[in-house]
Residue frames as a rotation matrix with the C-alpha (Angstrom) as fourth column:
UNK 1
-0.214 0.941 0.261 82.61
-0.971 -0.235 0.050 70.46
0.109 -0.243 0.964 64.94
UNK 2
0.498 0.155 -0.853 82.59
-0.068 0.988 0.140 66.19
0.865 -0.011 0.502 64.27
UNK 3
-0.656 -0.691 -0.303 84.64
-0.016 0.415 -0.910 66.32
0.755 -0.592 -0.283 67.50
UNK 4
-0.315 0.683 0.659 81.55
-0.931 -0.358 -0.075 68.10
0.185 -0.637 0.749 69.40
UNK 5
0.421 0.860 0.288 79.59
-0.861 0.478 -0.172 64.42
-0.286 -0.175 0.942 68.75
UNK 6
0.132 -0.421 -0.897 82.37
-0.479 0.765 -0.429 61.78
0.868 0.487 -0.101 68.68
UNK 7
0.885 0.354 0.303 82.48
-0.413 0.297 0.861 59.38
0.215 -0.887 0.409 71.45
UNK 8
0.527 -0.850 -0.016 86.41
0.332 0.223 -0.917 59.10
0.782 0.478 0.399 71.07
UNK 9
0.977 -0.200 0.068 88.51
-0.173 -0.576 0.799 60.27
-0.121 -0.792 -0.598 73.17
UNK 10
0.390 -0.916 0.092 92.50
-0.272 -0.210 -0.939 61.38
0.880 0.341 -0.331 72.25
UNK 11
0.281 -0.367 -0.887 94.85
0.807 0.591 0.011 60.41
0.520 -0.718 0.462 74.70
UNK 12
-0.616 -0.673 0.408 96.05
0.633 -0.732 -0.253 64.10
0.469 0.102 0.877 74.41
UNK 13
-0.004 1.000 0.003 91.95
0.030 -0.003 1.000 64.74
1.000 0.004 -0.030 75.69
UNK 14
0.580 0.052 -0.813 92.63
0.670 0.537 0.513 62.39
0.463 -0.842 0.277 78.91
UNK 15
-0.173 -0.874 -0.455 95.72
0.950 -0.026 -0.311 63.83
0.260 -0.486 0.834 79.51
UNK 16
-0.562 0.021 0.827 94.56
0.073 -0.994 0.075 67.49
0.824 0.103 0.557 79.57
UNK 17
0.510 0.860 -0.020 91.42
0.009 0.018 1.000 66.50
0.860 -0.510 0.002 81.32
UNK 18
0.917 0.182 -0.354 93.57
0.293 0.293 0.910 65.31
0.269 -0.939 0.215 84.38
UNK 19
-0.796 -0.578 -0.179 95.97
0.592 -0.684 -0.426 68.38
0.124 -0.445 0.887 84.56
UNK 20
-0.263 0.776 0.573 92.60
-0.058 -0.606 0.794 70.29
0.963 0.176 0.204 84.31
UNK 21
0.835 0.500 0.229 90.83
-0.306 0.076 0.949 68.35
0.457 -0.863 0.216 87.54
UNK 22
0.290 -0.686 -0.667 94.44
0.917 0.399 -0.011 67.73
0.274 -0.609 0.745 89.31
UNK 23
-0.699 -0.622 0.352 94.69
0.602 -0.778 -0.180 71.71
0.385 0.086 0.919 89.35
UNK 24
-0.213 0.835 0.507 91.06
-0.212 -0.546 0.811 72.79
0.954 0.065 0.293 89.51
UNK 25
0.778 0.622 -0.094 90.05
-0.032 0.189 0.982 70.66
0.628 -0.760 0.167 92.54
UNK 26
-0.187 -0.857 -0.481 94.19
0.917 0.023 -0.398 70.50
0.352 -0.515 0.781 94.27
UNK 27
-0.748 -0.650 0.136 94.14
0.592 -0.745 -0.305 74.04
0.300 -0.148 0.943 94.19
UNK 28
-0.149 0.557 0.817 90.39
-0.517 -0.749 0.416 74.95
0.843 -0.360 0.400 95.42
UNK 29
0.491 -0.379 -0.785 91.18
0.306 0.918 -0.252 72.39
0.816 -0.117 0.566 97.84
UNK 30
-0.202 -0.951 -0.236 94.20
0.928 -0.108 -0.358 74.19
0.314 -0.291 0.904 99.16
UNK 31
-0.842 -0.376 0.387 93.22
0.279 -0.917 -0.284 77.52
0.462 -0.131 0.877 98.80
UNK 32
0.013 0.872 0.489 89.61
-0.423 -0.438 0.793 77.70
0.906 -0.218 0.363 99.82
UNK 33
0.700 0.649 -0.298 90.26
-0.038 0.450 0.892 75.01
0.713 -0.613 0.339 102.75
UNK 34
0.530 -0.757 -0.382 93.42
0.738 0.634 -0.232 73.47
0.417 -0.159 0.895 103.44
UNK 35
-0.133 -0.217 0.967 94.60
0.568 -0.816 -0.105 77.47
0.812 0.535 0.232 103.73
UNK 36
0.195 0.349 0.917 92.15
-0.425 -0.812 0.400 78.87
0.884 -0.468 -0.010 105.95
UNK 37
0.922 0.295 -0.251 93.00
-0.105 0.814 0.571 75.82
0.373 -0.500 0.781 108.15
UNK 38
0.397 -0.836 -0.379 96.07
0.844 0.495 -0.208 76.25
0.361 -0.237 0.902 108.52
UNK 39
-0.415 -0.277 0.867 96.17
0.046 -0.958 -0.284 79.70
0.909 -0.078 0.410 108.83
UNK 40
0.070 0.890 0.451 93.29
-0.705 -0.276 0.654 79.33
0.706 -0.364 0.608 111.56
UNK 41
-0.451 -0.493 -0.744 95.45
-0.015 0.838 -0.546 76.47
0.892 -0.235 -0.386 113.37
UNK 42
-0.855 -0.319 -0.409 95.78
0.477 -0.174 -0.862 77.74
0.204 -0.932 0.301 116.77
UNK 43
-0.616 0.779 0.120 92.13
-0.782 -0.622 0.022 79.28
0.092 -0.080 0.992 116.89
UNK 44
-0.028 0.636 -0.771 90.64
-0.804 0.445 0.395 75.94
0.594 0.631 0.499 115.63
UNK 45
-0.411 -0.587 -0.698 92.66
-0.296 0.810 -0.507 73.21
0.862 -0.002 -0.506 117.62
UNK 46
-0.921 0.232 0.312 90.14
-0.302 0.080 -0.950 73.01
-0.245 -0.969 -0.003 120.38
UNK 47
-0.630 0.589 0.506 87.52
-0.065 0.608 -0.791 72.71
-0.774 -0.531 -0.345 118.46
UNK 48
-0.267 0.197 -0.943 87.55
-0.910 0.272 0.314 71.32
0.318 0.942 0.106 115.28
UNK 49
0.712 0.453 0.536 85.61
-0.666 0.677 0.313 67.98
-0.222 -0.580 0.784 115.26
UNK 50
-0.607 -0.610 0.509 87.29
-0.711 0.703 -0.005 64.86
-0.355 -0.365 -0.861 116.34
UNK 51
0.564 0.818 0.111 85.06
-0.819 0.571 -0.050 62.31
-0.105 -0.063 0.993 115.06
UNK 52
0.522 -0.314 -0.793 87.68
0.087 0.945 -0.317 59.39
0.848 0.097 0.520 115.04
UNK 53
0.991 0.107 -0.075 88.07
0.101 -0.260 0.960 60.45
0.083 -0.960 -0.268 119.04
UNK 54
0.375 -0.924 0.067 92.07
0.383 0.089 -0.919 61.19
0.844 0.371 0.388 118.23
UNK 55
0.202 0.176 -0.963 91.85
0.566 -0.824 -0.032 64.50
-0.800 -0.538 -0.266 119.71
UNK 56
0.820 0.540 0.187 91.05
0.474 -0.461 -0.750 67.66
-0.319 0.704 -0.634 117.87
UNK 57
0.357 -0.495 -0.792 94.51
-0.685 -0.716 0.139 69.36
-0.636 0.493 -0.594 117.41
UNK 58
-0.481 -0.517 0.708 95.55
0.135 0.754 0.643 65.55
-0.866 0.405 -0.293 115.48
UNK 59
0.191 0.765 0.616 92.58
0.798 0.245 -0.551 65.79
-0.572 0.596 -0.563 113.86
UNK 60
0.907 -0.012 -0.420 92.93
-0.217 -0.870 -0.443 69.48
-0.360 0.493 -0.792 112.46
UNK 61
-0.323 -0.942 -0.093 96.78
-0.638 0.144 0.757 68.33
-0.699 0.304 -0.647 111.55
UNK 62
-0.716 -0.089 0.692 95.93
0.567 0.505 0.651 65.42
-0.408 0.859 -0.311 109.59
UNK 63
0.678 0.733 0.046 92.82
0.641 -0.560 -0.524 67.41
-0.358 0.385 -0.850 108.04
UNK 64
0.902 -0.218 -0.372 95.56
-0.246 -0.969 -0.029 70.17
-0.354 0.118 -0.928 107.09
UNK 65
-0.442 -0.609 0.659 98.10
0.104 0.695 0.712 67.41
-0.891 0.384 -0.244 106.09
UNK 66
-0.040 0.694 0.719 95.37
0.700 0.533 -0.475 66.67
-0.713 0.485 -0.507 103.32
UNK 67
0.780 0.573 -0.252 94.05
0.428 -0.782 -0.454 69.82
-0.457 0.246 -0.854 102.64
UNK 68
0.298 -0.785 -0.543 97.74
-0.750 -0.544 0.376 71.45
-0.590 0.295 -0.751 102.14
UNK 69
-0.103 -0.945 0.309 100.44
-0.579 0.310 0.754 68.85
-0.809 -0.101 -0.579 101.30
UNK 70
-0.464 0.371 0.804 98.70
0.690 0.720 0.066 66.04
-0.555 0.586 -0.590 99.79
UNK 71
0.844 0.496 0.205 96.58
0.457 -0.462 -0.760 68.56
-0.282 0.735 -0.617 97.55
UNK 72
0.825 -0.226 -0.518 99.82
-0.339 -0.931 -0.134 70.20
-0.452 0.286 -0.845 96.42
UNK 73
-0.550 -0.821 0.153 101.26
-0.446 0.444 0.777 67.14
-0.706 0.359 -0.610 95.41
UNK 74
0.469 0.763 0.444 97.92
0.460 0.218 -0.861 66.57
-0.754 0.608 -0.249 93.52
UNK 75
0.656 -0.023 -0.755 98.69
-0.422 -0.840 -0.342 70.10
-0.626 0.543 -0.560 91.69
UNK 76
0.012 -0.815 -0.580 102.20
-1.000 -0.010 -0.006 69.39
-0.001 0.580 -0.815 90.32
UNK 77
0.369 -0.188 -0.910 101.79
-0.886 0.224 -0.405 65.66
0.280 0.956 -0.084 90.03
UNK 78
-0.235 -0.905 -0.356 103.82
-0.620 0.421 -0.662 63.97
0.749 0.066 -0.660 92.49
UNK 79
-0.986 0.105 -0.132 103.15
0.157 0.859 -0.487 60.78
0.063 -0.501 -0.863 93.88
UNK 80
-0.664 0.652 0.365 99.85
-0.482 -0.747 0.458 61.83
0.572 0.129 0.810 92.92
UNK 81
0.303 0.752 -0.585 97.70
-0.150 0.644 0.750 58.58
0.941 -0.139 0.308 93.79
UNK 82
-0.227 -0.479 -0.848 99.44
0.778 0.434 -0.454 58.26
0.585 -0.763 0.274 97.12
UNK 83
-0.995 -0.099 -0.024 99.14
0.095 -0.816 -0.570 61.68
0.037 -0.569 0.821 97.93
UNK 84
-0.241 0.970 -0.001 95.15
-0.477 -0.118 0.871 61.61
0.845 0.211 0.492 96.70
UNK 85
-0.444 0.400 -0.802 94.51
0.721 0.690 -0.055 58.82
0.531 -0.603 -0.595 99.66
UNK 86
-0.784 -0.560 -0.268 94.84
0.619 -0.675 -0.401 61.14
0.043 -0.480 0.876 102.28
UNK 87
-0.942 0.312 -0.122 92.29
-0.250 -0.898 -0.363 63.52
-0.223 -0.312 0.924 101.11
UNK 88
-0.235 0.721 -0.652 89.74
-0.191 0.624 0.758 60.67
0.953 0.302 -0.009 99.80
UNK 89
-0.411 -0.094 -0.907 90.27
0.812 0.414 -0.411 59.72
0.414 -0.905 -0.094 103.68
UNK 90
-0.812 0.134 -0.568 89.35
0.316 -0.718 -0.621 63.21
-0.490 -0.684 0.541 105.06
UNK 91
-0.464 0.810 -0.358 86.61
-0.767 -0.165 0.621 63.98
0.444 0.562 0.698 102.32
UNK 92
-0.028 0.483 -0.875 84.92
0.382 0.814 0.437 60.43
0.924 -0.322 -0.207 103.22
UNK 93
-0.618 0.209 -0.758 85.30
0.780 0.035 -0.625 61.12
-0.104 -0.977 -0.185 107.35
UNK 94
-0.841 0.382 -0.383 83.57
-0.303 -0.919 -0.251 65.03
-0.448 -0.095 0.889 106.41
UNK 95
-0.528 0.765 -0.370 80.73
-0.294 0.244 0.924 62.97
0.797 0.597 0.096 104.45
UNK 96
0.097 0.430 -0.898 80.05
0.311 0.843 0.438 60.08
0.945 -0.322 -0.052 106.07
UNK 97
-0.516 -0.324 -0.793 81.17
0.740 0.297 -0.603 61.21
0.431 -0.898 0.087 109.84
UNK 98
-0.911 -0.175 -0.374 80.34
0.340 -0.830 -0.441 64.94
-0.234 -0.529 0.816 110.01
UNK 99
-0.657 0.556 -0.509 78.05
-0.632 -0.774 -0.031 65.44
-0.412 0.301 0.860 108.01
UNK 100
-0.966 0.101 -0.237 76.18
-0.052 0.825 0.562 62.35
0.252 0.556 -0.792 107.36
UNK 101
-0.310 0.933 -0.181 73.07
0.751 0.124 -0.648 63.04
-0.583 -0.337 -0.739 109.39
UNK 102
-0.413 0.063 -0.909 73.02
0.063 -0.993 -0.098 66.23
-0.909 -0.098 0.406 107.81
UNK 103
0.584 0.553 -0.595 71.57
-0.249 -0.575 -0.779 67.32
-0.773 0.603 -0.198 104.37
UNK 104
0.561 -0.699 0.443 72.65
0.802 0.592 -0.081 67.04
-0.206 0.401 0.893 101.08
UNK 105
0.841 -0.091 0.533 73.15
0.103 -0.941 -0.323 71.09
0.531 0.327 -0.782 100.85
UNK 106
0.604 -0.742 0.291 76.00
-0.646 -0.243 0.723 70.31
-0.466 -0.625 -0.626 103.93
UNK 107
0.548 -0.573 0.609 77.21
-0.103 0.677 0.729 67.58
-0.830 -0.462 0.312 102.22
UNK 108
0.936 -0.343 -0.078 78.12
-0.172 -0.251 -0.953 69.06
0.307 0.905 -0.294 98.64
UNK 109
0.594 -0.776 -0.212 81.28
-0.757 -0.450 -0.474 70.18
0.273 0.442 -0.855 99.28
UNK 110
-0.163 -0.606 0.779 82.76
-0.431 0.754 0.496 67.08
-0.888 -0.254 -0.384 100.90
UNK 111
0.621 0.280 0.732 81.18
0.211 0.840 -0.500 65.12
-0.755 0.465 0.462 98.00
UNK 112
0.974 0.226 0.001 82.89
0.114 -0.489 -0.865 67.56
-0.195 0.843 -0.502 95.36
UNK 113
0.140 -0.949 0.283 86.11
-0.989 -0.118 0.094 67.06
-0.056 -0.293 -0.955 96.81
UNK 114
-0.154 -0.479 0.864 86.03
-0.488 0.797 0.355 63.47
-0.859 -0.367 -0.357 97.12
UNK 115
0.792 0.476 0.382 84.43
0.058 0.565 -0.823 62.77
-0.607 0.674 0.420 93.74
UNK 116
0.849 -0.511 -0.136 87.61
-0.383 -0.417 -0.824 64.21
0.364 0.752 -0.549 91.49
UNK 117
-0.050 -0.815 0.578 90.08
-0.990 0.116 0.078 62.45
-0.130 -0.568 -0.813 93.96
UNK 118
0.048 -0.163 0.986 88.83
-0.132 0.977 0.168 59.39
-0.990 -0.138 0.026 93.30
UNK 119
0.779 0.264 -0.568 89.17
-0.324 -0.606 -0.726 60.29
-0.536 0.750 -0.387 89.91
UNK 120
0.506 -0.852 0.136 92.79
-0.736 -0.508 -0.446 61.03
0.449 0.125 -0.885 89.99
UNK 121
0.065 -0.519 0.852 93.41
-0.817 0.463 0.344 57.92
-0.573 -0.719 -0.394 92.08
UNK 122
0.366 0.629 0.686 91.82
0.355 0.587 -0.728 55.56
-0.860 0.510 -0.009 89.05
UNK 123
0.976 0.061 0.211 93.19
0.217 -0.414 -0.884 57.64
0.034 0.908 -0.417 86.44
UNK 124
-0.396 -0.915 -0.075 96.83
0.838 -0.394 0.377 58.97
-0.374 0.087 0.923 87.75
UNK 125
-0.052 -0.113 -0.992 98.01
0.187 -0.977 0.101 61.99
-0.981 -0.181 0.072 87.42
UNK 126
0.818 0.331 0.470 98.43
0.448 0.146 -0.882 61.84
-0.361 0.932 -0.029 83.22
UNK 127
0.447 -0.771 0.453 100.91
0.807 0.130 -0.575 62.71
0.385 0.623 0.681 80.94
UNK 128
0.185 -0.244 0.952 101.48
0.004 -0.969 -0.249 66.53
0.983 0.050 -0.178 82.09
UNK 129
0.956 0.229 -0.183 102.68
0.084 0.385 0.919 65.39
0.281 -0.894 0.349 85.69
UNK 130
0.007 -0.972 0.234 106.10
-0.989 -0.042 -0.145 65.24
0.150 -0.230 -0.961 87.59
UNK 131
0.205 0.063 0.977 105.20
-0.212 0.977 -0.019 61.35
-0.955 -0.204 0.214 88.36
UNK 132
0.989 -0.112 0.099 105.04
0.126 0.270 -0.955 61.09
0.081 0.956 0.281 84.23
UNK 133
0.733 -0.673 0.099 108.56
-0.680 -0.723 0.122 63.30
-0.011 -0.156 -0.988 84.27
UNK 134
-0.292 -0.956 -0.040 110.49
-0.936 0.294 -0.191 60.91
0.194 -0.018 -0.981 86.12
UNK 135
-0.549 -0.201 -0.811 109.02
-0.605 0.765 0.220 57.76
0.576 0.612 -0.542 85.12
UNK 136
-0.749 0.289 0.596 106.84
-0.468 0.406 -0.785 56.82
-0.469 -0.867 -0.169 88.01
């Protein structure tokens, strides 16, 4: 119960905390987005937005780069902070580009994704990682 109202914090705490949000937000991430995108390639690739004027099937690739890969090296760990860019980069372009004129009700989920990535980019991956593993 003295733990409820200490302002400590275990290392064993930290570390839990950031397999917790390296799993929770990698893996709704992946599965709620990164997923339906990729499944939904060849439907989408015309006209998903383009807002850095690439063209839209680059754009849906590097958006699905993020969304898949780089969040599934979030999950398990590896090269976590490298792999986090990436989707800080596509969260930020879905804020600020897409959805920046818009509301804040449109802009939740970009914001909810990009807050816990920078997180994880500032923090590493913690002790319970494959980057920890082999020594990174």
């Amino acid at each position: 119960m003295s733990k409820l109202f200490s302002s400590k914090a275990s290392n064993g705490a930290i570390n839990f905390s950031l397999l917790l949000l390296r799993v929770a937000f990698g893996g709704l991430l992946l599965w709620n987005h990164g997923l339906a995108k990729l499944k939904g390639f060849s439907a989408m690739k015309d006209s998903f937005p383009d807002p850095l004027h690439i063209g839209h099937p680059i754009s849906l690739g590097l958006a699905v780069f993020a969304e898949v890969f780089c969040a599934g090296l979030v999950i398990i760990g590896l090269v976590t902070r490298l792999a986090a860019v990436p989707v800080i980069v596509t969260m930020g372009v879905a804020l600020f580009l897409i959805h920046g004129h818009q509301g804040l009700k449109e802009q939740e989920p970009a914001i909810l994704y990009l807050v816990p990535f920078l997180v994880i980019l500032f923090a590493g991956p913690g002790k319970v990682s494959l980057d920890s593993a082999i020594g990174r």
